[in-house]
C-alpha positions in Angstrom: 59.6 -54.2 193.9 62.0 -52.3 191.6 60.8 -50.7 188.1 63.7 -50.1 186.0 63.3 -45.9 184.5 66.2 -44.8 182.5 66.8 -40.9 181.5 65.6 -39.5 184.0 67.8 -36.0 182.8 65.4 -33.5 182.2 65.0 -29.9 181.7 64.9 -29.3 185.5 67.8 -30.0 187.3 67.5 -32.9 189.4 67.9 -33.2 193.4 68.4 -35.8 195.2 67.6 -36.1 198.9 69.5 -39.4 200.8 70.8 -40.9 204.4 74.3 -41.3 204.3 75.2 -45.5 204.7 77.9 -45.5 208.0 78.7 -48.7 206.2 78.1 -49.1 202.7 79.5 -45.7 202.1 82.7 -45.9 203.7 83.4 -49.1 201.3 85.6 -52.3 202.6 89.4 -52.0 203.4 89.4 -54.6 201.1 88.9 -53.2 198.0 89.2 -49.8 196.8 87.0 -47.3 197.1 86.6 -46.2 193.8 85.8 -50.0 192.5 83.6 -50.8 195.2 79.7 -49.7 195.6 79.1 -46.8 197.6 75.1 -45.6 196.9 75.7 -42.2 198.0 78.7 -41.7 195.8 77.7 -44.8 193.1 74.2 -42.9 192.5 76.1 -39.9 191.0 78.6 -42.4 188.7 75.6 -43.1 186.2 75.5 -41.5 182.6 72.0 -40.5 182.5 71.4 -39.5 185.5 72.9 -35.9 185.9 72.3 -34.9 189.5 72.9 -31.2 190.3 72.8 -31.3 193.9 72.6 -34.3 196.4 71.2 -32.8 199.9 72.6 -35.9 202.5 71.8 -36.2 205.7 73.5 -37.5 208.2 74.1 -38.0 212.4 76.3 -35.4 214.4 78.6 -37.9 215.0 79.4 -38.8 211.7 80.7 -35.6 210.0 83.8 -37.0 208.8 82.4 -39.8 206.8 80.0 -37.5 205.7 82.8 -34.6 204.0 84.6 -37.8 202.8 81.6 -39.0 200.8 81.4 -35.0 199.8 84.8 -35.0 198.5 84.2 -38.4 196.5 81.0 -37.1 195.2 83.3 -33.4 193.7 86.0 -36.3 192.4 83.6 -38.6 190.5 80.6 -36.1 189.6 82.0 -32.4 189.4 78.6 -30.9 188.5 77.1 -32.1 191.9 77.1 -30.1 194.8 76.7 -31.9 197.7 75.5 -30.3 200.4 75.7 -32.0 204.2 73.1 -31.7 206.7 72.7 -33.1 210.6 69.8 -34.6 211.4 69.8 -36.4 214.6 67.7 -39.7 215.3 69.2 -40.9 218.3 68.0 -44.5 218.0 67.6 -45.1 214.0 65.7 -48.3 214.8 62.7 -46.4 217.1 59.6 -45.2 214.5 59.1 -42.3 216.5 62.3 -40.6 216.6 63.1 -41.1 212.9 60.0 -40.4 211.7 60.1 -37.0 213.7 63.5 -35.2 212.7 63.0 -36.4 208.9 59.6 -34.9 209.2 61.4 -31.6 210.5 63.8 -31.7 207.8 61.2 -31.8 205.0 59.0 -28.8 206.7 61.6 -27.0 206.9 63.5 -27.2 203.3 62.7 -24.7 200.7 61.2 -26.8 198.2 60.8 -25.4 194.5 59.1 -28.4 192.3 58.5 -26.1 189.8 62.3 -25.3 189.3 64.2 -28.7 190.1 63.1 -32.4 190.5 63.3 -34.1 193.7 64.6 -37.6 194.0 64.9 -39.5 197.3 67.4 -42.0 197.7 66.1 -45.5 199.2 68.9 -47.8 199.8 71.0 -46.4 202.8 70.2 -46.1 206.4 67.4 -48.3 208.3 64.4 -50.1 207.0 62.9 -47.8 209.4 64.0 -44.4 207.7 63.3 -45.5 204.3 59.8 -45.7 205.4 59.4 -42.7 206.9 60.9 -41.0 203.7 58.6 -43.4 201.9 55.9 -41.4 204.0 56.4 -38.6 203.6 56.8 -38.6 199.6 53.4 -40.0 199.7 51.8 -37.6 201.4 53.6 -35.0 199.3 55.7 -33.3 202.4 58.2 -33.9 200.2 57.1 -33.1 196.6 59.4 -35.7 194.6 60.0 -39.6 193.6 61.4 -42.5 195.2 64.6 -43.8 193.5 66.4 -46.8 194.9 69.5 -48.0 194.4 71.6 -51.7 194.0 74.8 -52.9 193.6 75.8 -54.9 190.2 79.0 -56.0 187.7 80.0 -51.8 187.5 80.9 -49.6 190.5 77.9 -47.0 189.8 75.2 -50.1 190.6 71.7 -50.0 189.2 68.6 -47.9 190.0 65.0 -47.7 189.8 62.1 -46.6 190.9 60.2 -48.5 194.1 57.1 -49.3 195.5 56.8 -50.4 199.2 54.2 -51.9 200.9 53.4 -50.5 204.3 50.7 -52.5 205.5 52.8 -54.2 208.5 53.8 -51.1 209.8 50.9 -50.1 212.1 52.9 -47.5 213.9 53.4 -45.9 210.3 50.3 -45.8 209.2 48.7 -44.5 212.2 50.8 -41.3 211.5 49.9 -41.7 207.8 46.2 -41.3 208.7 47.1 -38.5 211.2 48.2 -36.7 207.7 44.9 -37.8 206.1 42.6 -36.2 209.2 44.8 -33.1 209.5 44.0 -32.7 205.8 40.4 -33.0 206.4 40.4 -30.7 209.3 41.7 -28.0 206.9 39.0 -28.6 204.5 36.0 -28.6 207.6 38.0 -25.6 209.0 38.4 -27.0 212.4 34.9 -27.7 212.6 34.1 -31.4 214.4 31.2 -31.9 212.1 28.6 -34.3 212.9 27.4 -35.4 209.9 28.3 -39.1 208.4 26.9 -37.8 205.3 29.0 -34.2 204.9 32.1 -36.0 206.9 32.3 -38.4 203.5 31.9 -35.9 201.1 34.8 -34.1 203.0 36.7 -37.4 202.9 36.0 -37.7 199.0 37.0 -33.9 198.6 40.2 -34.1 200.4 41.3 -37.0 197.9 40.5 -35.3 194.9 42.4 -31.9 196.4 45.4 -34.0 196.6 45.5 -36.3 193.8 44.3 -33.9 191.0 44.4 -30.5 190.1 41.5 -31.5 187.3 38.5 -28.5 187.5 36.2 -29.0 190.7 32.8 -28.0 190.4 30.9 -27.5 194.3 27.2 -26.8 193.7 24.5 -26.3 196.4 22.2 -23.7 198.0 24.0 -19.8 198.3 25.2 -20.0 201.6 26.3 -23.3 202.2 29.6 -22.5 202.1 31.1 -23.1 198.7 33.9 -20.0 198.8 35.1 -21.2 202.2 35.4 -24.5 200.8 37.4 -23.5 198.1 39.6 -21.1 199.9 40.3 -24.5 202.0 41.4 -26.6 199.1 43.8 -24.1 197.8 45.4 -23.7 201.7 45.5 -27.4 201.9 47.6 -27.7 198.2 49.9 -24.9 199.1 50.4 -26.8 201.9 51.3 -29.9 200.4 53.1 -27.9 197.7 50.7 -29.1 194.9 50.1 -25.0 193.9 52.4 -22.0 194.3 50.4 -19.2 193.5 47.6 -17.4 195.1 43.9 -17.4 195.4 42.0 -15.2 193.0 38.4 -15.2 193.5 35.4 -13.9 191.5 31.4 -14.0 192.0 30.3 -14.1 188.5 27.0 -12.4 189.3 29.0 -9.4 189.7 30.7 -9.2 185.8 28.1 -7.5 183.6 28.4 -6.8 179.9 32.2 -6.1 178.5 33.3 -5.4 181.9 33.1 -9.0 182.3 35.7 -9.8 179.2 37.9 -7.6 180.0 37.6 -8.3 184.4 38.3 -12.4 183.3 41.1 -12.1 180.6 42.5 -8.4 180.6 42.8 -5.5 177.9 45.1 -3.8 176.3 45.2 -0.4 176.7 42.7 2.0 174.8 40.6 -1.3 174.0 37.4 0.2 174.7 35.9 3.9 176.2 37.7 4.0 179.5 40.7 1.7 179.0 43.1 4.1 180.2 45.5 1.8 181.7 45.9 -2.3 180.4 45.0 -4.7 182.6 46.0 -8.0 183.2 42.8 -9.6 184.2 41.9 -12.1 186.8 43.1 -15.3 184.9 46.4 -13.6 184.5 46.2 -13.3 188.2 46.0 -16.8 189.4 48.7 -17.8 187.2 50.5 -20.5 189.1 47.2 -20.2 192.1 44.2 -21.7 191.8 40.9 -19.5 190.2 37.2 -19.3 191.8 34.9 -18.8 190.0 31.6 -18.8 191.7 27.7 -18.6 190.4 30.0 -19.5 187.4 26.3 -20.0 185.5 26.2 -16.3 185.0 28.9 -15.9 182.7 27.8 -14.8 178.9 28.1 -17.3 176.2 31.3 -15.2 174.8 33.0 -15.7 178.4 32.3 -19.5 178.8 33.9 -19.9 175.4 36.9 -18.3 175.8 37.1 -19.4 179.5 36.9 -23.3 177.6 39.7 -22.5 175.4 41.9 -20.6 178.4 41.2 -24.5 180.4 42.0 -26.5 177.6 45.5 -24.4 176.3 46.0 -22.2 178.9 46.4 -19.5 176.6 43.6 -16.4 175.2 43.4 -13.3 174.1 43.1 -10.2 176.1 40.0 -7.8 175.4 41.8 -5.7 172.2 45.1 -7.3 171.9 46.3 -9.5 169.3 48.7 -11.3 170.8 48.0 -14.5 173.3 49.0 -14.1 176.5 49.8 -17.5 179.1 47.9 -18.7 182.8 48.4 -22.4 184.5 45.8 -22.0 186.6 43.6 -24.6 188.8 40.2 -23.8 188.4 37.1 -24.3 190.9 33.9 -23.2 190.0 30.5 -22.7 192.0 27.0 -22.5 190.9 23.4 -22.9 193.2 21.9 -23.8 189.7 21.7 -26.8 188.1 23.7 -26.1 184.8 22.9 -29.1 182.9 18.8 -26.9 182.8 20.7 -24.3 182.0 22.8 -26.0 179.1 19.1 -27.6 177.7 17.8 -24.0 177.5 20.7 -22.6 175.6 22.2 -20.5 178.6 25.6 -22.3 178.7 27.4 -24.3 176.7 27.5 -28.2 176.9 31.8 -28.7 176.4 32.2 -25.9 179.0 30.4 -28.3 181.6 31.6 -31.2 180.0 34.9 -29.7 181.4 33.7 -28.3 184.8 31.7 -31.4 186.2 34.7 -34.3 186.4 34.2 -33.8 190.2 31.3 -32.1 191.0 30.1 -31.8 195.0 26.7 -30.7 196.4 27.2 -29.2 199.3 24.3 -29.3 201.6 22.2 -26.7 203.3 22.2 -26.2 206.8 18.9 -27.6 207.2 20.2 -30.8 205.9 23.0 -30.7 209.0 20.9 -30.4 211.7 23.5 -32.2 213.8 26.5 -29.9 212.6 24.6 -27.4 214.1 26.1 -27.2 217.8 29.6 -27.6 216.7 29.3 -24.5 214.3 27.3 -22.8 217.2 30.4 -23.5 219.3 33.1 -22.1 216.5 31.4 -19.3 215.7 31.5 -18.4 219.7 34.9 -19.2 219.9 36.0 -17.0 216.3 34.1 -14.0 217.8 36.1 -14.6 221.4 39.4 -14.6 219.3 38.5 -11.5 217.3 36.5 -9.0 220.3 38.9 -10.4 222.8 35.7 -11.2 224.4 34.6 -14.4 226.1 31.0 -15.3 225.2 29.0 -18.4 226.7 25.8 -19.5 226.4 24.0 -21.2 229.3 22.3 -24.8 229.3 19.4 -23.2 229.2 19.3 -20.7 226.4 21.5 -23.4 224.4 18.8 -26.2 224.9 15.9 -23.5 224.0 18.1 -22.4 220.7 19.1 -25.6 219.9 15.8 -26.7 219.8 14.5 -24.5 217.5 17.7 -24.4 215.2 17.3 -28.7 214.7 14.2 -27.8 212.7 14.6 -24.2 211.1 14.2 -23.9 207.1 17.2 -22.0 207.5 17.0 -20.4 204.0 20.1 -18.4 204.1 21.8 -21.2 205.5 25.5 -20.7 207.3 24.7 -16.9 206.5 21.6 -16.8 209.0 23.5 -18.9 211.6 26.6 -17.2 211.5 24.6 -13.6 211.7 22.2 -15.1 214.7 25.4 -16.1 216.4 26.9 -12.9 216.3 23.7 -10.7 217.4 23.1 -12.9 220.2 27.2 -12.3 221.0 27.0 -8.7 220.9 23.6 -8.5 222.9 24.9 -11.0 225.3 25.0 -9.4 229.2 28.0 -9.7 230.6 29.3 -11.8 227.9 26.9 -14.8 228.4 24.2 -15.4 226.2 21.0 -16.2 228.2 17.2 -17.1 227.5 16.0 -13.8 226.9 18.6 -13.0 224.5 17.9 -16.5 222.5 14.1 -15.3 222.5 14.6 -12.0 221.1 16.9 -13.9 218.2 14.7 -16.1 217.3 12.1 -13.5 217.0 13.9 -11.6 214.7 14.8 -15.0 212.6 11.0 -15.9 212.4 9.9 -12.4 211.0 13.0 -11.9 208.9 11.9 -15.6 207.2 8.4 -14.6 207.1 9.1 -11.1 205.1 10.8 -13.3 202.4 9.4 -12.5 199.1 8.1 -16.1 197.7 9.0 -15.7 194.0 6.7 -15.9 191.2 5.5 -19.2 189.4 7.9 -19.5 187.0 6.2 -22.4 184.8 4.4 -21.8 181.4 1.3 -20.4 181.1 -1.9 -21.4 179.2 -3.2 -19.3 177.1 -7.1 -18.8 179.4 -4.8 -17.9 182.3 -5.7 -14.6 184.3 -2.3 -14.1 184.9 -1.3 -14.6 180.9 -2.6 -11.1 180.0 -1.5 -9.6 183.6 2.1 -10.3 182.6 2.3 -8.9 178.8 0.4 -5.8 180.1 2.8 -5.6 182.9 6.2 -6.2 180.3 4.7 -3.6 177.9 3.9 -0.9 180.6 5.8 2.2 179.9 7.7 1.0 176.7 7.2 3.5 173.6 7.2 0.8 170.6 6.8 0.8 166.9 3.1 -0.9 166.2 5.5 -3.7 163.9 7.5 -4.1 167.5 4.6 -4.4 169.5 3.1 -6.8 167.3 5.9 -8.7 167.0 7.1 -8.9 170.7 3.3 -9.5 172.1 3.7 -12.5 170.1 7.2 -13.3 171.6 5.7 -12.6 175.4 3.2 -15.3 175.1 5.1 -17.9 173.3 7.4 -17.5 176.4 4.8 -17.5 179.1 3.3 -20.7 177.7 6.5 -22.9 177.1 8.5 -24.9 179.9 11.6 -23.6 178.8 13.5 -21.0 176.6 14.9 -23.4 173.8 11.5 -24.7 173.7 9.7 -20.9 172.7 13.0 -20.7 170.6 12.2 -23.6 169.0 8.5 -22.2 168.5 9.5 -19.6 166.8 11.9 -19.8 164.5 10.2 -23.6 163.4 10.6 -22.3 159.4 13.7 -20.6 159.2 15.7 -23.2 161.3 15.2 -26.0 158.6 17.5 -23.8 156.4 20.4 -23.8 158.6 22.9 -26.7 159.3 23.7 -25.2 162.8 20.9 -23.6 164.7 20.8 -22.1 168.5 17.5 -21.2 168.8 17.7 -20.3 172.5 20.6 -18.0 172.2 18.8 -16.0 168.9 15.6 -15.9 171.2 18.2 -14.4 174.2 19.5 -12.1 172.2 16.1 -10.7 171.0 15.0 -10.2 174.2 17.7 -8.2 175.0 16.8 -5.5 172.7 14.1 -4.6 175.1 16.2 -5.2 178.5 14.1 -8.9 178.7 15.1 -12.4 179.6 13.4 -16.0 179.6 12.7 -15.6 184.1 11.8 -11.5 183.7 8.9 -12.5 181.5 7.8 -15.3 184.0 7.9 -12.9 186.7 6.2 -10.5 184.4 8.8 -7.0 184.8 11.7 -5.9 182.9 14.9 -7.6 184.0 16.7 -3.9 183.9 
């Protein structure tokens, strides 16, 4: 089915990418050449359609139709350089062949989508190749459109834009899914996971990677692998040419006070006390990549703002400078909280997660994998073989005795603890083969290392007879040198906190008079920022210590 486009001239010089016809384009004795319809040489006759380079490829043995369709093109089109290229597919008719050396073509071509646009020419050669181009433009080995071409009343023909079906060709759509599960295997790292649940979610990812370059937001337990995952989407879109640039990654948790503004978006130089040299910041960085930002929850209000305005226009301000500077970036963030409690208690701001959570994906913890966990067992064995040069095994044994255990651990660390169990149990393997009593002394160490965990806390509100109420306040005002106004003042703050479920709800407590005066109130943040003043926040004061 043909829709009609016109203008497709642009700002980008176009390419076009086409068989050469050993019939059509040699055009009939009977008429001549110049009045007859040639695709190859009629696609570059048409007004508004200025092509700048046609790439045509063609069989060894025919060269010379091929430079005569060149030398037409120079005649008709002098502002298209037409460049000729052999790509043998010994019987044009066979799937397999065809599909193989147009596959090696488009590997192999230095494609730049962010400099030219790519058309491919469907009209000339076999039903079978203008499939397998059709294939490959799908699955974005070749980062263009589809144009196709048809003779009419004028020598330069008609052309549109096409959409084939290929549900009859089985062969062709086996290779198609072959794509698809290579893709997948990027994302799972190699890994032959077991679980129907996680294989889905992988399935659902792997779409999203390469349809849209919208924000991604992956949430789940620390450890469950949310930076591999995102270091495997951006691999997987380089490879399918949807993003240029690199990988800049960030743990949030690490960006503290203006350190933070400037680390994200840059400075100037001389913006602040120790500004001695500008910097471009990590935004800057990923210009053209893609940006990971994980535990993305710990950015300060002031960040998420301007991080909201850098998604939305691509554009901010440096820390100091007074001029905006430019990023395209794709953006991935991370987070093992649930924002949407941190948005109801004031801690980050509703449009900014508005703008994260299109696709958001939980991954799950280990413990939730149980059957994923032999197959990571066996890649870990086989990463640490590649990197010691050493060959570990384990033996049926000490693999049944592990395994056994491993299908019912808490796990709390998740891929952390079984990645670092793997690798002890390599290094203390004898001889290079991991045996019961090396298992046994493992999970020794994993049982105390899981009992020793500090449980945190209750972290839930308070009433007012509680033993621990007083406990806490005496505990937050131990060692502080106050004011007796202060004192008062923040005593009075302390248990408002400790006996509400959540910080907008003590901010709401507390400022109850003086918010019905205002026509835009944040009660949470005003309450934050209080507590700052005495190096306090909301979870400090349920734990009952300073948070400095």
């Amino acid at each position: 089915m043909t829709v009609g486009v016109t203008g497709v001239k642009g700002p980008k010089p176009v390419v076009v990418i086409g068989l050469l016809g050993t019939t059509l384009d040699r055009g009939s004795r009977k008429v001549d050449r110049w009045s007859a319809w040639r695709p190859s040489v009629s696609l570059c006759r048409h007004p508004d359609l200025e092509v700048a380079r046609f790439e045509l490829l063609h069989g060894r043995e025919w060269t010379s139709l091929a430079s005569t369709v060149q030398s037409d093109v120079a005649l008709i089109s002098p502002e298209t350089s037409t460049r000729l290229h052999v790509v043998d597919m010994n019987n044009p008719w066979d799937f397999e062949p065809v599909y193989a050396a147009l596959y090696d073509f488009a590997r192999n071509y230095p494609f730049d989508p962010d400099a030219e646009d790519y058309l491919v020419h469907i009209t000339t050669g076999s039903h079978v190749a203008q499939i397998c181009l059709f294939l490959l433009v799908e699955s974005r080995l070749i980062p263009g459109r589809l144009i196709q071409t048809g003779p009419s009343s004028q020598p330069e023909g008609r052309y549109g834009i096409i959409d084939l079906g290929l549900a009859r060709y089985d062969q062709l759509a086996r290779r198609f899914e072959a794509e698809r599960q290579e893709a997948t295997s990027v994302l799972k790292g190699g890994i032959a996971t077991r679980s129907a649940s996680f294989n889905a979610l992988i399935d659902e990812i792997e779409l999203v990677a390469l349809r849209s370059t919208a924000p991604m937001l992956l949430t789940g337990p620390t450890g469950a692998g949310k930076s591999r995952l995102a270091r495997r989407i951006w691999e997987l879109r380089r490879a399918r040419r949807l993003v240029k640039g690199p990988l800049v990654e960030v743990n949030c948790a690490t960006l503290r006070g203006d350190g933070a503004m400037a680390a994200l978006f840059g400075h100037k130089r001389g913006a602040f006390t120790g500004a001695v040299e500008a910097r471009q910041g990590l935004l800057r960085e990923a210009d053209g990549g893609l940006l990971f930002l994980d535990e993305v929850g710990e950015l300060g209000l002031d960040e998420q703002a301007m991080l909201l305005r850098a998604i939305e226009e691509k554009r901010f301000l440096p820390v100091g400078s007074d001029k905006e500077v430019e990023s395209d970036f794709q953006l991935i963030t991370g987070t093992n909280r649930d924002l949407r409690d941190d948005v109801a208690d004031g801690r980050f701001r509703e449009d900014l997660l508005a703008r994260l959570d299109l696709w958001t994906f939980r991954l799950p913890g280990l413990a939730e994998r149980a059957e994923d966990i032999a197959p990571n067992l066996d890649y870990e064995l086989e990463r640490i073989a590649r990197e010691s040069g050493r060959r570990i095994t384990i033996s049926r044994e000490a693999l049944s005795r592990f395994m056994a255990f491993a299908e019912s651990a808490p796990w709390p660390r998740n891929f952390r603890d079984l990645t670092a169990a793997v690798a002890r149990m390599a290094t203390l393997a004898p001889s290079g083969r991991i045996d019961e009593a090396t298992v046994d002394h493992e999970l020794g160490r994993l049982r105390e290392s899981w009992r020793r965990r500090v449980k945190p806390s209750p972290s839930g509100p308070l009433a007012a007879d509680s033993p621990e109420y007083d406990r806490r306040i005496t505990a937050l005002l131990e060692g502080r040198t106050l004011d007796r106004f202060d004192e008062v003042q923040l005593i009075d703050v302390l248990r408002v906190c400790l006996s509400s479920p959540s910080l907008s709800e003590a901010g709401r407590r507390l400022f109850a008079v003086s918010r019905q005066e205002r026509t835009s109130t944040n009660d949470a943040d005003r309450l934050r920022k209080y507590l700052a003043r005495f190096g306090l926040d909301f979870e400090a004061i349920r734990r009952g210590r300073s948070a400095l």
